[in-house]
One Martini backbone bead per residue (centre of mass of N, CA, C, O) as a GRO file, in nm:
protein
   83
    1UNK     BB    1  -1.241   1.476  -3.862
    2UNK     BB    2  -1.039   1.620  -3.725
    3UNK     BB    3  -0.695   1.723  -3.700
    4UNK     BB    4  -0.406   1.809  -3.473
    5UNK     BB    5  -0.242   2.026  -3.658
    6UNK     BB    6   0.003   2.204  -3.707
    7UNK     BB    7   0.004   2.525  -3.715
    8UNK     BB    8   0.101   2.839  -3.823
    9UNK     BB    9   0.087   3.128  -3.670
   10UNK     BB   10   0.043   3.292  -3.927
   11UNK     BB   11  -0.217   3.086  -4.002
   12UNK     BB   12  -0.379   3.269  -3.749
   13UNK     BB   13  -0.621   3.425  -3.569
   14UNK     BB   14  -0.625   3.663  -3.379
   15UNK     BB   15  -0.721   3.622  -2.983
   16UNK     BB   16  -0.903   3.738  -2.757
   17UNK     BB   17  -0.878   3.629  -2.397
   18UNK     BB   18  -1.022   3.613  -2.048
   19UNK     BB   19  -0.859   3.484  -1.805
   20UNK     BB   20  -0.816   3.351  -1.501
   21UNK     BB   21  -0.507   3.328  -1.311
   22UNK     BB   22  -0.532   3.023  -1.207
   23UNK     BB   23  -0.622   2.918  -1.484
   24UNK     BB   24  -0.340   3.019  -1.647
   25UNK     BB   25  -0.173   2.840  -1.457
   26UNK     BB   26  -0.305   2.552  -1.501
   27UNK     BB   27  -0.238   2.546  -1.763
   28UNK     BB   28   0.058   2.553  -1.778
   29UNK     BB   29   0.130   2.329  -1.604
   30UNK     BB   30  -0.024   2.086  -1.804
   31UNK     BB   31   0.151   2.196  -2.077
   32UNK     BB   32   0.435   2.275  -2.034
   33UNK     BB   33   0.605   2.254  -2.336
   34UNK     BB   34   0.331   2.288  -2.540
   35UNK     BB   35   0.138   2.544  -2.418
   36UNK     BB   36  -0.143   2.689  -2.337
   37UNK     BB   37  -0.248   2.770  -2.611
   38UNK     BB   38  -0.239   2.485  -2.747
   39UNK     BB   39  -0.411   2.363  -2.498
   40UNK     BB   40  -0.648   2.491  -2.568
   41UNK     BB   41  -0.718   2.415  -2.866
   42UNK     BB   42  -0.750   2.113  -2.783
   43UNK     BB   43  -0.970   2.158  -2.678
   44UNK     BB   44  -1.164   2.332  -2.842
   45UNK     BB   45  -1.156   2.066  -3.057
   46UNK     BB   46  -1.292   1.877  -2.869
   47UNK     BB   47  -1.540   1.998  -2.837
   48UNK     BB   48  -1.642   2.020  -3.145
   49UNK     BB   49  -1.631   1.716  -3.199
   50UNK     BB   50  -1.829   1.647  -2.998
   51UNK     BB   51  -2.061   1.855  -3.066
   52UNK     BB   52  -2.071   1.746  -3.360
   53UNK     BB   53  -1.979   1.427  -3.412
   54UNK     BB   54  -1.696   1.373  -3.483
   55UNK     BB   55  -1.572   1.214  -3.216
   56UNK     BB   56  -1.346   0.993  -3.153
   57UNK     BB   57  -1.249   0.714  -2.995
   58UNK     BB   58  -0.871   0.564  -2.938
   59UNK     BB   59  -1.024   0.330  -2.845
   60UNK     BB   60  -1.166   0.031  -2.683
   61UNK     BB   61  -1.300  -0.164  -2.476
   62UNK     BB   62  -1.029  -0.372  -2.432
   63UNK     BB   63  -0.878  -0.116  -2.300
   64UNK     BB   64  -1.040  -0.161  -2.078
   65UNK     BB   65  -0.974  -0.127  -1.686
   66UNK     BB   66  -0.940  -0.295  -1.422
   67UNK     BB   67  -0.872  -0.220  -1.047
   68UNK     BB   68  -0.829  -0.442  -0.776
   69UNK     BB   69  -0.795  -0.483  -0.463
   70UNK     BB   70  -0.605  -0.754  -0.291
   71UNK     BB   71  -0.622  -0.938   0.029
   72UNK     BB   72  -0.490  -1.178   0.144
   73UNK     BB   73  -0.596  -1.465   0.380
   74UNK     BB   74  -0.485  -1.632   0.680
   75UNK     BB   75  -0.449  -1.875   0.859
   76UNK     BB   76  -0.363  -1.992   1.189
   77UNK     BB   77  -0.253  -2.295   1.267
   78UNK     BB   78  -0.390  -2.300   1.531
   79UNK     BB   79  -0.675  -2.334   1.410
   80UNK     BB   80  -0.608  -2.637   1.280
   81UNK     BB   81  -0.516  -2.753   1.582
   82UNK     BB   82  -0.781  -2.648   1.797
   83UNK     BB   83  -0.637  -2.377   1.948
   0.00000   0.00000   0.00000
């Protein structure tokens, strides 16, 4: 499994692709501080480790939940004396 280490930009090779510019803003949104090209690697490195079979998931089935909303429903008083 890969490990997500941050390596120095030195010691990367530089690689040109074309994003449409709707898609280069929602990434900008969603990595916030951590910059999109960031975030791009750390997809692009998910999707290696899934189609390789190397990827682990983070989590165990006891991690998983469910939430139902419920709302109770109570009779009326009125209903319990008959009237």
């Amino acid at each position: 499994m890969h490990i997500l280490t941050r390596t120095t930009t030195t010691d990367m090779e530089v690689t040109s692709i074309r994003l449409e510019r709707d898609l280069k803003n929602r990434l900008k949104e969603l990595a916030g501080n951590q910059g999109y090209q960031a975030l791009v690697r750390d997809i692009l490195w998910n999707y290696v480790q899934q189609k390789s079979g190397d990827y682990k998931t983070q989590f165990s089935r006891s991690d998983i939940r469910a939430s139902i909303p419920a709302t109770a429903q109570k009779k009326s008083i009125a209903y319990f004396q008959g009237n």
